[in-house]
C-alpha positions in Angstrom: 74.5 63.4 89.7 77.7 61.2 90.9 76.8 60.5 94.7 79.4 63.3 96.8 80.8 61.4 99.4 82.6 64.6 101.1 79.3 66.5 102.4 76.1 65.6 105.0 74.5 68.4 103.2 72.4 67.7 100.1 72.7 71.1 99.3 76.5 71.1 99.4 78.1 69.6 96.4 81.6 70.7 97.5 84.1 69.7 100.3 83.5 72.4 102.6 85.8 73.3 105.6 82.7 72.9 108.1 82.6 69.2 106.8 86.2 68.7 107.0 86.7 69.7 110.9 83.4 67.8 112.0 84.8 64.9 110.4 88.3 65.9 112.3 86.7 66.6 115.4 83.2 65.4 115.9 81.4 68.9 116.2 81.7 72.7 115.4 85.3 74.4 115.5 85.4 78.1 116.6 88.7 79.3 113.8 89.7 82.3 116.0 91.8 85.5 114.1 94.6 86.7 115.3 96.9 89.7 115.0 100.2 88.4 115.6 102.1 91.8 115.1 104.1 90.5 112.4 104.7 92.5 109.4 105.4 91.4 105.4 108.5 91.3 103.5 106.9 92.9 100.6 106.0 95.5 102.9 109.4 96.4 104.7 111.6 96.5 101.9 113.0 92.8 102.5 111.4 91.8 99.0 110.0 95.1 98.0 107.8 98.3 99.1 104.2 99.1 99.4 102.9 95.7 99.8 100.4 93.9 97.1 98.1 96.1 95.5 95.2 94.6 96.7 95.9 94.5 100.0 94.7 97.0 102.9 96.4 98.4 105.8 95.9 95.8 107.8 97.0 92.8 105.7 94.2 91.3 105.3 92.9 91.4 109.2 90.3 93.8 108.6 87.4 92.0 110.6 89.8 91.6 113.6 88.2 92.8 116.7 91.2 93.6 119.0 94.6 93.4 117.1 96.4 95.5 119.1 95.8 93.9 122.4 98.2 91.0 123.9 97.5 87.9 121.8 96.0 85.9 124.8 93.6 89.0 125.3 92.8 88.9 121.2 91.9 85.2 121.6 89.7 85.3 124.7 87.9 88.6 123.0 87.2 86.9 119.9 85.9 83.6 121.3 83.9 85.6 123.7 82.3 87.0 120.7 81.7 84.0 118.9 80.1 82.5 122.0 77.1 84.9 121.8 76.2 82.7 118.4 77.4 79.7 119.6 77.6 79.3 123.3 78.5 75.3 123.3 81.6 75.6 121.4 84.7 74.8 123.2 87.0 73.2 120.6 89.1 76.3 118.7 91.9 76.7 115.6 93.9 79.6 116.3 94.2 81.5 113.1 97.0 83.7 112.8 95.6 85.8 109.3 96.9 89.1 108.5 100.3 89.7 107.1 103.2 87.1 107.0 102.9 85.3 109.9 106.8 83.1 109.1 108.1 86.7 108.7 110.1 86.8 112.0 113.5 84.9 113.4 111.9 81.1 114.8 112.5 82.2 118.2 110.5 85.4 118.1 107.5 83.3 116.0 108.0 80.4 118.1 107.7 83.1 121.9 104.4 84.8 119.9 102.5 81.0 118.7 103.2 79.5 122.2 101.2 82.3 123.6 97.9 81.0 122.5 98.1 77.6 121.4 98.0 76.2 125.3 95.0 78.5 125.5 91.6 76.3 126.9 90.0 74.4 124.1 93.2 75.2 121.2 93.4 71.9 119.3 94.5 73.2 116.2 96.5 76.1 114.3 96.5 78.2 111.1 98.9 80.2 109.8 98.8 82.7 107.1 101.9 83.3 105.3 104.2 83.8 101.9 106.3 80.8 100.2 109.4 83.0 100.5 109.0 83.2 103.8 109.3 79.2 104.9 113.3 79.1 105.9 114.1 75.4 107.4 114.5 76.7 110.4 110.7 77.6 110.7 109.5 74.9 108.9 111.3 72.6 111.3 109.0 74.2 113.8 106.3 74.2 111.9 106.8 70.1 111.6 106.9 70.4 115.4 103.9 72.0 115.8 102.0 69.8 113.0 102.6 67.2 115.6 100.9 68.7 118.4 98.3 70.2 117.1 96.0 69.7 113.8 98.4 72.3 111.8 97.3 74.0 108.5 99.7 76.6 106.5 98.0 78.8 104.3 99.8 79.8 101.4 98.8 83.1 99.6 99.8 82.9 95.7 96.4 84.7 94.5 98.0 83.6 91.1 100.0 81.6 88.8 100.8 84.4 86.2 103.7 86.2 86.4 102.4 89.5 84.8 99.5 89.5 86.8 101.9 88.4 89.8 104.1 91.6 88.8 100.9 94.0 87.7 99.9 93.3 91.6 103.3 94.0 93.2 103.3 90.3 94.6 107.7 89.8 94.7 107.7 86.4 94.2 107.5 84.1 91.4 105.2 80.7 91.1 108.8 78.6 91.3 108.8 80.0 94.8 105.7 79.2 95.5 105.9 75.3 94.7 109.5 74.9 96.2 107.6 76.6 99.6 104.9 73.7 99.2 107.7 71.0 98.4 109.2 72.0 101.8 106.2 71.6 103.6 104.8 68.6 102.5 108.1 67.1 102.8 107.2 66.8 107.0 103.1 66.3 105.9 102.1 70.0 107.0 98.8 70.4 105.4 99.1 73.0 102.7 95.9 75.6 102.2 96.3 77.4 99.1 94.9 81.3 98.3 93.8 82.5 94.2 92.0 85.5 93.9 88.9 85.5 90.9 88.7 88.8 89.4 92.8 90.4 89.4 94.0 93.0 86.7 94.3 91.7 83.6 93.1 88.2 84.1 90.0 86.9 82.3 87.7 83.9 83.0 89.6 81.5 81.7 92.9 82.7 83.6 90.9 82.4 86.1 90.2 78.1 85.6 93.6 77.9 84.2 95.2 79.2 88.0 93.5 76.6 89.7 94.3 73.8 87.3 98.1 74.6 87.0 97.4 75.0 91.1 95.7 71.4 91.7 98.2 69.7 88.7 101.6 71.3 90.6 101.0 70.8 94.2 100.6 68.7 96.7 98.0 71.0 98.4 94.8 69.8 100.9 92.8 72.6 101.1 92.1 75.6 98.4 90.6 79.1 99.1 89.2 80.8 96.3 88.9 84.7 97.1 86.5 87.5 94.7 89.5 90.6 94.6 87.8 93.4 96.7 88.6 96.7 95.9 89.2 98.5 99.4 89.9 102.4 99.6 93.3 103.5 100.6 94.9 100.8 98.5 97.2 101.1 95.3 94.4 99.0 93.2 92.1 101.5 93.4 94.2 103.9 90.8 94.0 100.6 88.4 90.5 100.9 88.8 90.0 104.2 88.2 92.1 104.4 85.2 90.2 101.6 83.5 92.7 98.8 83.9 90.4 96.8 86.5 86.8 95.5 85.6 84.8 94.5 89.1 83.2 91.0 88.5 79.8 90.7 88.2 78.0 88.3 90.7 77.1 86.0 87.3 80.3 85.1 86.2 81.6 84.7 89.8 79.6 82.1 90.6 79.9 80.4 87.2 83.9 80.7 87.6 83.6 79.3 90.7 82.0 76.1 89.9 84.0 75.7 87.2 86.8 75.7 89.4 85.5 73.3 91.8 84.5 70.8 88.9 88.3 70.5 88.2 89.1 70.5 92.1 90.0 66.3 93.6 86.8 66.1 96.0 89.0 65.0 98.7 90.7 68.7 98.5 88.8 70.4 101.0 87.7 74.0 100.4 88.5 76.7 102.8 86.7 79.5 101.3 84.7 81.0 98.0 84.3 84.3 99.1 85.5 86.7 101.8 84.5 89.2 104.3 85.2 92.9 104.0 83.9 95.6 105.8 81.4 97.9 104.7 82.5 101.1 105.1 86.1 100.9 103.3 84.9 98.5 99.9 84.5 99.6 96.7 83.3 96.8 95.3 81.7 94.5 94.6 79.0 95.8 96.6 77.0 92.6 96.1 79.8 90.5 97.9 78.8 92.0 101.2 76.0 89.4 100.9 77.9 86.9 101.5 74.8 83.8 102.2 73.6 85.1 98.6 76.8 84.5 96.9 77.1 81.1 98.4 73.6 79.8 97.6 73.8 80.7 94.6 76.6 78.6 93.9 75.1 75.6 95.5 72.0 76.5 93.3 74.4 76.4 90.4 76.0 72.9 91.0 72.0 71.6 91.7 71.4 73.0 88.2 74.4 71.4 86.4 73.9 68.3 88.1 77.1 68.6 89.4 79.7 68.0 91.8 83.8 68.9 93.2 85.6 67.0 91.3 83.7 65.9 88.6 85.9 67.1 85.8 88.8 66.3 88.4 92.1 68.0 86.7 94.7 64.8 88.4 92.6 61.8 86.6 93.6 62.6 83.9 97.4 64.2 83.6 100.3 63.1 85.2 101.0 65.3 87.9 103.8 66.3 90.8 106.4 63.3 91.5 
């Protein structure tokens, strides 16, 4: 195996996002989620209706604990839960997840960030959001937060097909998404990028070829790689039930996923390669609710390929974004 460089971990043959804020910050980082009450252009008829296909009614913020209280309140309830796991921790990222978090005049997003960030212990932020929602006004004070705080903006694109991008309702086009990225990068905002494994339509090697076109047209720094969960009370579920959706079987989830992080630069740090979703509104996969299986049996993968991130890295070779 080519020595990693980007884990203390033997067992970890991938830049993970623990790695990446020790090596920031010099110990465990609490990333605290957060309702911020904003809402989604694909949602309120500013792009279109009825939001992705995938997505549930609370954008994404399922495993929330208090998103309708006052945001200070939603951060001190969270931490205080964290703390019964990890009492020492006092260094936090506030994570502002569900919906479009850029989906708002500065000044309102601007009032509703300021809220928290001063909080006790805040030294970073992360922001969940859409590429056609990154007007210069915001990103001006995005560059302005970026240099108080240790700033990532995560950019949902889930994929780089434009029937699957239209199959799933998503109202924007990849062109969007890189001239989003282009605008960030353009004040070094660090640049997370979302695929989901697993949408309509899409087969394995869709699935590689999203993250390759991702890695080869844009300057990102982080990547989170997402199964699709089928949740109830979505619009996906009538795909699935009329045949046009095949869940993903734990096999080929794990062996798309290393695939994927064989192209992946090693200095690209990985966010995510699964997700949370609560029992008692998934479909499926059911075997995704075991999260510590899913992820060891990727690491068991890489052991057996001899592998590492990077190892087949997609910008070596190809001339990429100028």
């Amino acid at each position: 195996m080519s020595e990693f460089i980007y884990t203390e971990d033997p067992n970890k043959r991938y830049h993970t996002w623990n790695y990446a804020l020790r090596q920031q910050f010099g110990g465990k980082i609490f990333k605290v989620p957060l309702d911020g009450g904003f809402d989604c252009p694909n949602r309120d008829g500013t792009v279109a209706k009825g939001g992705c296909t995938f997505c549930s009614v609370s954008g994404s913020g399922d495993m929330i604990v208090a998103p309708q209280d006052p945001l200070p309140i939603q951060f001190q309830k969270e931490v205080h839960m964290m703390h019964k796991k990890w009492p020492n921790v006092d260094q936090y990222i506030v994570y502002f997840q569900n919906f479009t978090n850029t989906h708002a005049p500065v000044e309102v997003i601007r009032h509703r960030f300021e809220q928290v960030v001063n909080e006790k212990g805040v030294v970073g932020i992360s922001i969940g959001t859409r590429p056609d929602c990154l007007p210069d006004e915001v990103v001006e004070y995005l560059a302005e937060l970026n240099q108080r705080y240790y700033l990532w903006v995560e950019l949902g694109l889930q994929t780089t097909y434009e029937n699957t991008s239209s199959t799933i309702n998503r109202a924007h086009d990849y062109q969007t998404y890189l001239d989003g990225v282009a605008k960030l990068r353009k004040h070094d905002i660090r640049v997370c990028t979302h695929l989901i494994n697993g949408l309509p339509g899409e087969n394995l090697d869709m699935m590689r070829e999203n993250v390759r076109r991702t890695i080869l047209d844009s300057d990102i720094q982080g990547i989170k790689l997402h199964l699709l969960h089928l949740m109830t009370n979505t619009r996906m579920l009538r795909d699935y039930h009329e045949g046009r959706l095949q869940l993903m079987t734990r096999t080929d989830y794990v062996n798309v996923i290393c695939d994927q992080l064989e192209m992946i630069p090693p200095e690209i740090v990985i966010h995510r390669l699964t997700g949370d979703a609560p029992t008692d509104s998934l479909v499926g996969p059911m075997w995704s609710l075991k999260k510590w299986e899913v992820l060891n049996a990727i690491d068991d993968e890489m052991k057996r390929r001899e592998s590492v991130q990077g190892i087949y890295n997609v910008r070596k070779t190809t001339e990429v974004f100028s």
